[in-house]
N, C-alpha and C positions, 0 to 999 in steps of 0.2 A: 504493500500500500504506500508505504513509502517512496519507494520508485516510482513508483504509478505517479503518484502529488509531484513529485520533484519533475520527471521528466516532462509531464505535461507544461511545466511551467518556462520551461526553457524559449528563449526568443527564436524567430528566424533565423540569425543569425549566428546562434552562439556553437560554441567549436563541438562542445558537447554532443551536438545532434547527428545523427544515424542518418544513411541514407535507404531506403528503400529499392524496388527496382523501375521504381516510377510508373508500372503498368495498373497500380489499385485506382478504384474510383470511389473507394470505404475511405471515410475520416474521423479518427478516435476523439475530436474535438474541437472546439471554435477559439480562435483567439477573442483579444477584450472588443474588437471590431463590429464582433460578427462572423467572420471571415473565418474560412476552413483552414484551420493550423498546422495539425499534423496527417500524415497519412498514415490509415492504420498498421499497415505491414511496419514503418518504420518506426511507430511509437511501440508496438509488441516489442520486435526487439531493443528498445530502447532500455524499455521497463525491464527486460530479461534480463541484461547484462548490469544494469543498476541493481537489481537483486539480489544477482550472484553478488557483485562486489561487496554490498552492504551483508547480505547473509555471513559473507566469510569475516566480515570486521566484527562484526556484533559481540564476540565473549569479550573481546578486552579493548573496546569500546572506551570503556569507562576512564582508562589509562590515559587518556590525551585531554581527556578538561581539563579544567582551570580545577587546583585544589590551595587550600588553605594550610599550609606548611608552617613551621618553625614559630608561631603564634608564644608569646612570650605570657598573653592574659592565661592562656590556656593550660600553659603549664605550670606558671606563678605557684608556690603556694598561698595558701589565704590569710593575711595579715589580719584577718577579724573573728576572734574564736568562735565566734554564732557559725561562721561558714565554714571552720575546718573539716566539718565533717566531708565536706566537696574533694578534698584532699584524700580522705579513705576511699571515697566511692573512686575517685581515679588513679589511687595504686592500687584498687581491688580489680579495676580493667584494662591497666597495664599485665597484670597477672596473666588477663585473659586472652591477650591480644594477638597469641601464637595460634593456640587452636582455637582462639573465633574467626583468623585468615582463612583458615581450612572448611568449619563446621558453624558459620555466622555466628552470632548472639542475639540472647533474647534478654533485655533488659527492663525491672521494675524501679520506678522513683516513685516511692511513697515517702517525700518528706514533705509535712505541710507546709501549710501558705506563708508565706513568708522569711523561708531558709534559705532563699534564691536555687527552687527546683531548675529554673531556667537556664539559668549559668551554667548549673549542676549537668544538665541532659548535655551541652555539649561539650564539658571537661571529659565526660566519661566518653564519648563518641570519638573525640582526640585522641584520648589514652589509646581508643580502642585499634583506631587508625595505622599505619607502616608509617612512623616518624618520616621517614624520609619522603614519604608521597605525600600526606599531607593529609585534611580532612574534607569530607563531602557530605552535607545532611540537609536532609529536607523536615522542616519544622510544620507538622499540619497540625492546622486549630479549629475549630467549629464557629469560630463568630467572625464577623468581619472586623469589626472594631479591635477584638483581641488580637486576631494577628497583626492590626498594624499597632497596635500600643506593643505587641512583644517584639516584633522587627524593629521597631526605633528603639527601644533599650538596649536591642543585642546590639545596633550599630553604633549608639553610642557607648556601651557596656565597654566593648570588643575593641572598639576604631575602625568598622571595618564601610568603605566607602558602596556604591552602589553596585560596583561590579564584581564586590565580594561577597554580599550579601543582599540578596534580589527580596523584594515583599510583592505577592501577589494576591490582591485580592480581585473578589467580582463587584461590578459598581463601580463608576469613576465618583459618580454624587457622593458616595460614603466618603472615600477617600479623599474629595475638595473641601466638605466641611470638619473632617478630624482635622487637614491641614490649617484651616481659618482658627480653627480653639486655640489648636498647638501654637500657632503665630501669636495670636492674641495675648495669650496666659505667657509667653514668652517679651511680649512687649513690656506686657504689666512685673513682670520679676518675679511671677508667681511660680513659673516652672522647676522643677524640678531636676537640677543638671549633676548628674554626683558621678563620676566615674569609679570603677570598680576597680581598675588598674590605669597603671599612669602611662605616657606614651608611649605606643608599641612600635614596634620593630621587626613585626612577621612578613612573610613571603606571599606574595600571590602567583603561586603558580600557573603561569599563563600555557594550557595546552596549544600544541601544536595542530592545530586542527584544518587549514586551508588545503593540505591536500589528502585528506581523509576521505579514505574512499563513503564509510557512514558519515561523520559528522558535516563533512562538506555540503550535504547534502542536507542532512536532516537540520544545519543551523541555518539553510538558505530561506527556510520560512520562519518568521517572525513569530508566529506564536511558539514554537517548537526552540526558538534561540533563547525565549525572555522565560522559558519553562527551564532549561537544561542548564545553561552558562556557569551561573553562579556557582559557586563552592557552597554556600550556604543560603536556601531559600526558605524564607515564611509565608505561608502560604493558607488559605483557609483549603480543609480537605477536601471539598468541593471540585477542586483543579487535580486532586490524585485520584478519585474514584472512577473515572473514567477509564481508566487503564485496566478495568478487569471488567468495562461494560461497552464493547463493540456494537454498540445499536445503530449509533450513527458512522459513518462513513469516515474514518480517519481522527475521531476525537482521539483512539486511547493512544495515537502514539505518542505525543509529547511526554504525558503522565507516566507511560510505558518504558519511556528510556530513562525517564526521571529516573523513576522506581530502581530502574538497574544497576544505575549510577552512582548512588548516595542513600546514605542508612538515613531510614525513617524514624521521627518521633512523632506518636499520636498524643498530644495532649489533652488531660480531662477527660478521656474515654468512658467515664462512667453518666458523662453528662448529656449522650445521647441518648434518645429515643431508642427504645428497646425493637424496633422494627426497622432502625439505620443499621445496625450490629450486624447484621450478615454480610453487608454490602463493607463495611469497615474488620470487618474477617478475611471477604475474599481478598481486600488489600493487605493483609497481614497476610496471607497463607501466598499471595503473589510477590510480597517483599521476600521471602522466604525463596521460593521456585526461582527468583531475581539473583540470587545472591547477596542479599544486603542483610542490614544490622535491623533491629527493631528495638525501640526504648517506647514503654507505657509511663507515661505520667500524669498520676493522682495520688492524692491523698488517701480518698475513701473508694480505693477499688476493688469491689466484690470477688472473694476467691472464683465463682464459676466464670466473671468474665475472664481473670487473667488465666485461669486455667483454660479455657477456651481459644483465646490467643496464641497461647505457647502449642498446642493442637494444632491449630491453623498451621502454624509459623513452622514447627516439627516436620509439619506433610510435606509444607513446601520446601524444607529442605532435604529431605528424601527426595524429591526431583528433581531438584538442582544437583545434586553427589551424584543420582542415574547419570547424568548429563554432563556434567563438569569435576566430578568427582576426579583428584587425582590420583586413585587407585582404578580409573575407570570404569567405576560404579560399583565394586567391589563390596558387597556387607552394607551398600546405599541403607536399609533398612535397620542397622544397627547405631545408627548416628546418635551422637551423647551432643547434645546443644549448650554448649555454654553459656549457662544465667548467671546474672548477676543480680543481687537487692539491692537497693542504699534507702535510706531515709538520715532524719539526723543524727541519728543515734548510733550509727556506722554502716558498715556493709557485708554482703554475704555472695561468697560466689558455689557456684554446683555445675557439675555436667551432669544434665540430666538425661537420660537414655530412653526416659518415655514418661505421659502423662499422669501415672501415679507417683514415680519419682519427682517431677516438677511438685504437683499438688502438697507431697513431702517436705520437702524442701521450703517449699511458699508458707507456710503454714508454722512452721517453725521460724521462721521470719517475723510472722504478724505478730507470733507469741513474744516473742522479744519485744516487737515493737507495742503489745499494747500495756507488759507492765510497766514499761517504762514512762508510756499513756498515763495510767491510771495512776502513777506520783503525782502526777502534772496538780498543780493550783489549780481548780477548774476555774475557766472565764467567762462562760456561757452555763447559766442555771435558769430554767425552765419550770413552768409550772403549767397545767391545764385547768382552764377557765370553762365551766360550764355553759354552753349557747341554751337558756332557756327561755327559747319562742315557739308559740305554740305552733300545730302544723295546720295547714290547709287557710292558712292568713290570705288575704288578698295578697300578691307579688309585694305590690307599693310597700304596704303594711311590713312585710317580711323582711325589707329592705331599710325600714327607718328602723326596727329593732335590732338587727345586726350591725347597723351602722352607731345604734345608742352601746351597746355592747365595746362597737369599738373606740370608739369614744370615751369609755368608763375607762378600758384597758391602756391607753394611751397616757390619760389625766394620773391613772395610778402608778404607771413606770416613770412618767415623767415625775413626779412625786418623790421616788425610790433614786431616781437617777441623775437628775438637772444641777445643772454646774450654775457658777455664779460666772455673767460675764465680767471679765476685766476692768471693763471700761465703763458702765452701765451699774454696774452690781444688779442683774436683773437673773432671775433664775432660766435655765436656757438647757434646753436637751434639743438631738437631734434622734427621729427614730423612725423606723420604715414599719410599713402595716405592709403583710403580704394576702393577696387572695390570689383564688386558683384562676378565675375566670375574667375574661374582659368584658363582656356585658354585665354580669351582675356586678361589676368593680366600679364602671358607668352609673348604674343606680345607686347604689352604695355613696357612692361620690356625692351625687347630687344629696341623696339622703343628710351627709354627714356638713353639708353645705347649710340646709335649712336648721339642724340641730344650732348651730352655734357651738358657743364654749362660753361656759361660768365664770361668773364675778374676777377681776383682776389675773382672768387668763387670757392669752390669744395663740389662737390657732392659725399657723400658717401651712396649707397644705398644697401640695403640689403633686396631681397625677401621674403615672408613670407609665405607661404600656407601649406596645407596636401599632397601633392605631391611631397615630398621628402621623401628619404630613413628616415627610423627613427631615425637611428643614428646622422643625420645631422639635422632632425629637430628638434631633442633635444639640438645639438650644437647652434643651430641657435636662437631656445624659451631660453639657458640659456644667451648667448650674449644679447637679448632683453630684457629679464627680469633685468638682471645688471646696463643697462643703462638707462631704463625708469622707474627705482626704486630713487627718489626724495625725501623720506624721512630722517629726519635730515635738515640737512641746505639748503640738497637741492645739495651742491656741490661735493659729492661723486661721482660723472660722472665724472669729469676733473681726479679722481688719477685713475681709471680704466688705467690698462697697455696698452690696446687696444685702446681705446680712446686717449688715453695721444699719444702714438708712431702714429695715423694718424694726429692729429694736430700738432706735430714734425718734420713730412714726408713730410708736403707740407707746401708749401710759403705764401699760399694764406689768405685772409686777414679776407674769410667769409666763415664759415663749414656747411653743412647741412648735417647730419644722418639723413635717410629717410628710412623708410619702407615703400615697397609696399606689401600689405598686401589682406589677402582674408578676408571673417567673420569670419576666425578664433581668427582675431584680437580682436573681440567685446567681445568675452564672456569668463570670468573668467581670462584674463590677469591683473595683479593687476600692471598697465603701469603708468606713468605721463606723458605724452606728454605736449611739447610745441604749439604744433598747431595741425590740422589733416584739410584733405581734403577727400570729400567721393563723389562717385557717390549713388544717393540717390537709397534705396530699399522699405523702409518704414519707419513709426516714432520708431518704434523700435531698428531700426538698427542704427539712427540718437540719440538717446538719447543714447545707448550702446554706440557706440565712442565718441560721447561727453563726456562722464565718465572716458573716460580714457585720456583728456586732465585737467590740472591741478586738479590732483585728489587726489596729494599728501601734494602740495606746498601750494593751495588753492588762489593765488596770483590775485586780477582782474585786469581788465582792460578794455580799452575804448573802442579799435579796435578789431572788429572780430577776435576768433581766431580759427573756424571750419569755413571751405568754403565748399558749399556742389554746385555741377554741378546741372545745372537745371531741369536737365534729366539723362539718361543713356547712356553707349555705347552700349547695346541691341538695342536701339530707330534708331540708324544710321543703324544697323546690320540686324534689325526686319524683319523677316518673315511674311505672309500674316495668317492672322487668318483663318477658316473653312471656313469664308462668303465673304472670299477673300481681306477683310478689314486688316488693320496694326494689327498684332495680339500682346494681351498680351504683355507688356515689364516688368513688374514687378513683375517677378517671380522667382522663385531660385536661390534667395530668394525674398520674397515680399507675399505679398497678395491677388494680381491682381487673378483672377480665368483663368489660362492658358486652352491655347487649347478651349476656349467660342465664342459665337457668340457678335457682339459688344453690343447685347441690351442686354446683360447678367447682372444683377444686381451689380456682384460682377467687372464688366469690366469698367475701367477707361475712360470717354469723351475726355482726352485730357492727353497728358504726360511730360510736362513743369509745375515744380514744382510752377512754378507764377501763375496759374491757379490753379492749387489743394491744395495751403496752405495758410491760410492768415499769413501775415508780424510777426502779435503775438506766431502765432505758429511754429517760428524758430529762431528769432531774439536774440529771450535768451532763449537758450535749456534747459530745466528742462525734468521731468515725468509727470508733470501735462497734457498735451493733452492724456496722454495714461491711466491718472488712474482717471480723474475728465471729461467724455467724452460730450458731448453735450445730450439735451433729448433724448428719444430715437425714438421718432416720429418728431425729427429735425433731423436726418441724411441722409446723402445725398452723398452715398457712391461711386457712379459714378462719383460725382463731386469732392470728400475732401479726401484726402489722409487718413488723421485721422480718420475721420468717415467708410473708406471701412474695416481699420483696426479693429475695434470695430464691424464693422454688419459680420463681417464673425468671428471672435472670439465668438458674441450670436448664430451666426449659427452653430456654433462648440460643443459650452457647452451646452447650453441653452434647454430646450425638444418645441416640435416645437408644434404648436396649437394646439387645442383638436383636437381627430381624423384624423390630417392630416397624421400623420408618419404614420399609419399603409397603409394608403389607398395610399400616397409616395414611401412605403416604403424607407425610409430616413433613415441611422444609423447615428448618431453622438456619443457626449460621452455619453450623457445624456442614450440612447438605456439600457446601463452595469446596470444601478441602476432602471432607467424603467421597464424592462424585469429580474427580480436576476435570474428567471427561468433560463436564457441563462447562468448562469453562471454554470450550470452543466451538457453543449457542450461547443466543442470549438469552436462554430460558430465566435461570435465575435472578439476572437485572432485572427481566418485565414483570417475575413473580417474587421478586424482593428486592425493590426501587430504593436509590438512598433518597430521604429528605421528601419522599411520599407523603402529599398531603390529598386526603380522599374528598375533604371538603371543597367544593366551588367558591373563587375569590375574583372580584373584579379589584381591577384599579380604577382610582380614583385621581384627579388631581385639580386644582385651585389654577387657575390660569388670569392673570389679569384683564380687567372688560379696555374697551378701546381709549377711557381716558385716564388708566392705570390708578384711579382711585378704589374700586372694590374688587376683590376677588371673586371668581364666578368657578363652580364649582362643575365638572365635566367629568366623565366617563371615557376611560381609554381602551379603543379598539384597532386590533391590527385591520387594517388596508388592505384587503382582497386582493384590490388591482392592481395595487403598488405594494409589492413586495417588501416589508423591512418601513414602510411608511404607519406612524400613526393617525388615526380619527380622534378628535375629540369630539363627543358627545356630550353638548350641554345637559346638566342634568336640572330634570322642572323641581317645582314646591310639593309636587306627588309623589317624589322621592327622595327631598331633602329637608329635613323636619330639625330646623335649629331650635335649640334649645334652652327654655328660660329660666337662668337660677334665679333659686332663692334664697339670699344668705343671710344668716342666721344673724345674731351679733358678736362680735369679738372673733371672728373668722373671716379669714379671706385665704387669693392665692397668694402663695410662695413661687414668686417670678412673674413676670409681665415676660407674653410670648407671642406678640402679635404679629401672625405671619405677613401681613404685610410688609410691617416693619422688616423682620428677620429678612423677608425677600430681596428688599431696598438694598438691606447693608450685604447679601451674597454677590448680587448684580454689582454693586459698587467692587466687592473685592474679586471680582473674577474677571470684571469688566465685557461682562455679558447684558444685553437687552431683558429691561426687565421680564416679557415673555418667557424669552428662549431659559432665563431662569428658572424659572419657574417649571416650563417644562422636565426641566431637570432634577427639581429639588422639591418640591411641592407636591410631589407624587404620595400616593398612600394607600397600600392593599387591605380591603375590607372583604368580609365576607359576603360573596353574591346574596342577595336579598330582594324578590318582586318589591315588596313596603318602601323597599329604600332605609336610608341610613339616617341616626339622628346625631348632633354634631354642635360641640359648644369647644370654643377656643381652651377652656380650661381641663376639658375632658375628654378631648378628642370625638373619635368616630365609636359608634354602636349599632346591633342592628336593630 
């Protein structure tokens, strides 16, 4: 395929082209004219002899990039004893560095938030490396924002300029307004610049690649050059999954050579969707079949997924030894994989020869690491707050009482927790309320808008979810990120001009900033909260915003500072299941298996978290109930929140009894590295999609009217006629139902975000037409709705 791409692209002209015998009246293709380009006797053989050449370069490919050599950061020791342990994980992978040449590696970082895992993944990928060649790794992350927030630390971490270390994300819009904060917060002095080693003096090994019979070739298209070049790419995973999903015509090769070239780190893995995991398998079980290295990093990673991974990763190197082995596939099926652990507390290395020795191995890991856990000061203590509202309320009704609930629970942490500002001596807490859902988060909102707040308090609250224009939730993520950023003394919140002018503005004697917030909140916000309140989903979602209260400061204390509802606002809300029963409440998010009958395994007895959790496993939030889980013939997943978590995670990973899958037929992840056969259909992509959303979404976006004073809100469709062209369809008052608050007293917003505005000042800094901005930025995916959508500046989009 690559040939095929390449040779077709070649000019009239160029020296490269084949001649034919001039007698065909068949043409393999049109030039950009129109015009008939090649003839096809001489593009067959064109593409033939390009194949041959590229097929014969292919194993040692990788030998001619660009690598990252003699890096002085990398090998430094760590002058900061918080990060020596970085220094054990990477003489623990110097150890390994002989037989992972041979037999890859499979690598765990479970040090938590704040040890610098980051650094961490590529000291040990260095170590891992032939000093003399140099290092290659591709860094994938699941969010957009996160990969470019972790590619600019590592490059200024590192020193390393753009052609040593590439960031790929999808979106240029995301990437123009990170740049506008980053600029801004940089103008004002407020950024954040701290090198982690002083100036460096490493190599960039420049491959020799212009007459390369592969990379000549494969770097002569642009997206395939801005994929491969780098020595070091961050990247959101989105750009590697393609490489094990040939659907379309030429996608997976870029990802494809990546993959071969440079050991992969999957970041956060446990923060996917339980239905991405097969498709982030088949990329672990194809970095394996690749030849490359594999490093998982998380905190809280569940033993069935990483035993799951090393399975994948094992298959795949059993294929690779058939094939490249240098005993010529000799004993391929006796392979010992060299692992490695680290967290902070040190590291652990094993050849593991098969998946009950990993599972061994890992497990006496966790143990270490969790009495070492259980010293810890706890910093997050928890309590469960009873929701008692009655059932079958009108909606409205059900909403002003969950929102008076939250309301209590917010007044009472802030209570427990509220500092005195500096400057002001005014009492002041910062704290996030989490809910599961965006429409009921929508009413909620407004609910907790008409409530108010009591005598000599003020509430300042500011919504948080994906349903706003993009330009405003980037206003809204950099307001957030400014002031739940607690590093230093801690008291950089009081000089914020924003903060500082609402405590100025009002009289009163007690502040709360409050976010109400989606699960957007949970993952990859690097926040410090004061307190937080959450309606529960699962222990996952309970350990993520637990991390992002005192995550900076580290500060403990006596009194609970996560309040978690005893239940949901689904549970009031709930619909009848298939068997006519309370159906499912813990789902999208959650575990619960929706849409099931009640004796369904995966289906919860009861939905009061006083029944499904015991006192230990909330009281002081850690990752231990998610990474050290009960035996696994003691679970009791109907009954235990924790344990449903865990038997549907082995039901995900894990390959299922002798004989049963086929006679089931059952897919999971496990199926990709089971069956490699499938991997040359696309059966398994079309029947396990990554990032599969089953529900219907239109876009939306705000377009300025002809005298650029009001925004008019449109519906975006692709152009039938015009390929690659959008329609904007005005959208009427029969589908756009703006919304009237009603605010309480001693309540308002936290942040003025008037996309207008917001619009003015991108067009100014991008030096774009107010329009054509807005086309860009203004954008906003809702879910398809006949009704239409309802829509207040402070609360975004609902259906």
């Amino acid at each position: 395929m690559l040939a095929d791409h390449y040779y077709s692209s070649l000019p009239k002209d160029s020296p490269q082209r084949l001649r034919g015998d001039g007698n065909t009246r068949l043409y393999a293709n049109t030039d950009g004219d129109g015009s008939l380009k090649q003839p096809l006797d001489e593009h067959l053989l064109g593409v033939a002899r390009d194949a041959g050449l590229i097929a014969h370069a292919l194993p040692g490919f990788e030998r001619y990039l660009p690598r990252l050599a003699n890096h002085r950061g990398l090998r430094k020791r760590s002058a900061n004893p918080r990060f020596s342990w970085q220094d054990k994980a990477a003489d623990a992978a110097t150890a390994l560095r002989e037989s992972a040449r041979e037999h890859g590696a499979f690598v765990v970082n479970m040090a938590s938030t704040g040890c610098g895992k980051t650094l961490a993944n590529a000291r040990i990928l260095y170590a891992l490396a032939d000093p003399r060649q140099g290092l290659r790794a591709t860094y994938a992350l699941g969010l957009r924002t996160l990969t470019l927030q972790t590619g600019r630390s590592y490059r200024s971490d590192l020193h390393l300029g753009e052609d040593e270390l590439a960031i790929r994300v999808g979106g240029s819009a995301s990437r123009a307004l990170f740049e506008y904060y980053e600029q801004k917060a940089e103008a004002h002095g407020s950024a954040s610049v701290q090198d982690l080693i002083e100036e460096d003096s490493h190599v960039l090994y420049e491959g020799v690649v212009a007459d390369h019979p592969l990379l000549s070739r494969a770097l002569h298209d642009a997206d395939i050059r801005n994929l491969l070049s780098a020595p070091i790419l961050v990247c959101t995973v989105d750009h590697l999954v393609p490489a094990t999903e040939a659907l379309r015509a030429g996608r997976q090769i870029a990802p494809m050579l990546r993959l071969m070239s440079a050991d992969l780190v999957l970041d956060e893995l446990d923060d996917y969707d339980l239905d991405d995991l097969p498709a982030l398998s088949r990329l672990v079980h194809w970095a394996g079949m690749l030849g490359t290295r594999v490093v998982l990093s998380s905190a809280t990673l569940p033993p069935a997924l990483v035993e799951g991974m090393f399975m994948a990763y094992r298959a795949g190197r059993i294929q690779h030894r058939h094939n490249r082995g240098i005993d010529g596939g000799q004993r391929a099926e006796q392979v010992e994989i060299p692992c490695l652990w680290a967290d902070e507390f040190g590291a652990q290395i094993a050849a593991c020869a098969d998946a009950a020795a990993f599972a061994a191995q890992h497990m006496q890991f966790v143990g270490k690491r969790a009495a070492k856990l259980e010293k810890a000061e706890p910093l997050r203590r928890a309590e469960l707050v009873p929701l008692d509202i009655a059932r079958n309320l009108p909606n409205a009704k059900t909403h002003t009482e969950f929102a008076r609930h939250v309301r209590d629970a917010c007044l009472r942490l802030h209570g427990d927790h509220a500092e005195t500002d500096p400057v002001g001596g005014k009492r002041v807490s910062f704290g996030i309320v989490r809910m599961a859902n965006i429409d009921p988060l929508f009413d909620v909102a407004q609910a907790l808008f008409a409530l108010g707040a009591p005598e000599n308090t003020r509430i300042h609250l500011c919504v948080y979810h994906a349903r706003f224009p993009l330009v405003q939730r980037s206003a809204i993520e950099h307001q957030l990120d400014s002031a739940f950023n607690r590093r230093g003394d801690g008291q950089g919140v009081y000089r914020l001009p924003a903060i500082r002018a609402a405590l100025d503005a009002h009289p009163e004697c007690n502040h709360l900033f409050v976010v109400l917030a989606s699960p957007v909140c949970e993952v990859g916000r690097d926040w410090d909260a004061d307190w937080a309140v959450t309606e529960p989903s699962s222990m996952r979602s309970l350990i993520q915003l637990a991390g992002r209260v005192q995550r900076h400061r580290g500060q403990q204390g006596e009194k609970p500072n996560v309040l978690v509802f005893d239940t949901n606002l689904r549970h009031f809300l709930s619909t009848k299941g298939p068997d006519g029963l309370p159906g499912a409440i813990f789902v999208r998010p959650g575990f619960e298996k929706e849409r099931s009958a009640a004796d369904h395994p995966f289906r919860l007895v009861a939905h009061r978290l006083g029944k499904l959790m015991a006192p230990e496993e909330y009281r002081v939030l850690t990752a231990l109930p998610r990474i050290r889980p009960r035996a696994r013939d003691d679970w009791r997943p109907k009954q235990r929140l924790v344990d449903l978590e865990q038997a549907r995670m082995a039901d995900c990973m894990l390959p299922s009894a002798e004989g049963a899958e086929g006679e089931r037929g059952v897919l999971n992840a496990a199926s990709g590295w089971q069956h490699p056969q499938a991997a040359l259909t696309g059966v398994l992509p079309q029947q396990q999609p990554f990032r599969d959303d089953a529900m219907p979404t239109t876009t939306l976006v705000f377009l300025p009217d002809d005298d650029e004073e009001h925004l008019v809100l449109h519906r975006i469709e692709d152009d039938k006629a015009r390929r690659g062209q959008n329609l904007y369809i005005p959208i009427d008052h029969s589908q756009r139902h703006d919304v009237k608050l009603e605010s309480g007293e001693r309540i308002g917003p936290w942040g003025e975000f008037d996309p207008m505005r917001l619009l003015a000042e991108q067009a100014e800094y991008l030096d774009l037409p107010l329009h054509a901005c807005a086309e860009r930025l203004a954008m906003v995916e809702v879910p398809a709705s006949t009704q239409g959508w309802r829509y207040h500046p402070w609360l975004g989009f609902a259906k």
